[in-house]
C-alpha positions as CSV (number, residue, x, y, z in Angstrom):
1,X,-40.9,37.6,-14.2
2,X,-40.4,41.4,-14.5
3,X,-37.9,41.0,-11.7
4,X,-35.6,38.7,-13.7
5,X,-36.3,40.7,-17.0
6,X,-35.0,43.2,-15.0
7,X,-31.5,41.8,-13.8
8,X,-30.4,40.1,-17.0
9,X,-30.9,43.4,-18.4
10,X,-29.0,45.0,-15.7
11,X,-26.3,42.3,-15.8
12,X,-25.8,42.7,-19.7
13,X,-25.5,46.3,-19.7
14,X,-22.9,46.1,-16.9
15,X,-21.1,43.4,-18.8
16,X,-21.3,45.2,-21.9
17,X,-19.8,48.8,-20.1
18,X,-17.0,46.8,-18.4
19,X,-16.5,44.6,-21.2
20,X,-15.8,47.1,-23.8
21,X,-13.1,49.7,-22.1
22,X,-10.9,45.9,-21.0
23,X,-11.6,45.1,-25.5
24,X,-10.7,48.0,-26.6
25,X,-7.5,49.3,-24.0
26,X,-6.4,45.0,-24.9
27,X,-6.4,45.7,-28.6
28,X,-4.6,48.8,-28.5
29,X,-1.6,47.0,-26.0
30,X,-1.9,44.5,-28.2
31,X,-1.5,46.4,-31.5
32,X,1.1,48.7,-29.6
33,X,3.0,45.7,-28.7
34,X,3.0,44.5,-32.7
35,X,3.8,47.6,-34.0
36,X,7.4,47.7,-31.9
37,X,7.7,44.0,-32.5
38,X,8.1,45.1,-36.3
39,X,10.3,47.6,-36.0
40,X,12.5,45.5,-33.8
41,X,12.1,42.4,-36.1
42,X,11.6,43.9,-39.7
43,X,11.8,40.4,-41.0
44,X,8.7,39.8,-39.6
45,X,6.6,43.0,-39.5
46,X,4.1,41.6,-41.6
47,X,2.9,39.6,-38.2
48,X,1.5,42.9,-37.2
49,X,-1.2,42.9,-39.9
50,X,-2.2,39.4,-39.0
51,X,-2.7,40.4,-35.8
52,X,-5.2,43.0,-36.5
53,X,-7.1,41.0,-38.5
54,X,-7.2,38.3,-35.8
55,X,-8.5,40.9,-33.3
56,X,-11.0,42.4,-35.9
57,X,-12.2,39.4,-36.4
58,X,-12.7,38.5,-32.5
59,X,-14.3,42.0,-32.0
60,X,-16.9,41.1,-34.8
61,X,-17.6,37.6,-33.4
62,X,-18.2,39.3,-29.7
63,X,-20.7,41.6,-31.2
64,X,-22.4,39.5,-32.9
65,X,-23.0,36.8,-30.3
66,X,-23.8,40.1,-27.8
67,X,-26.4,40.9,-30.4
68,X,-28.0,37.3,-30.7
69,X,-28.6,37.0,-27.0
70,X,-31.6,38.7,-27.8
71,X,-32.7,37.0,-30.4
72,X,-32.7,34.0,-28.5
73,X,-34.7,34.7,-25.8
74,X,-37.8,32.7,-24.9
75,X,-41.1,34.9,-25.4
């Protein structure tokens, strides 16, 4: 049992440390990407803002279901 313990730790750790660079390099393209789609498109530069919140809002839904894995472990 330790054995398994073991390797979903393991496997959520490296999920977590390979996880996070690809989240956080995406929402910085991503935001990158908004911020010259407003200046080329002034008429709709307030898109950029929604966008944000969309991919605050993502981040805060991975981290919380990252969080609850635990809590839903069998004893």
């Amino acid at each position: 049992m330790k054995q398994k313990q073991r390797a979903t730790i393991f496997l959520k750790i490296v999920t977590i440390l390979l996880g996070m660079p690809a989240l956080a390099l995406g929402l910085c393209w991503l935001l990158d990407m908004a911020n010259r789609d407003a200046v080329a498109h002034l008429e709709s530069a307030y898109l950029s803002y929604l966008l944000c919140l969309s991919m605050c809002s993502l981040l805060h839904c991975v981290i919380s279901s990252l969080s609850s894995l635990n809590q839903h472990r069998p004893a």
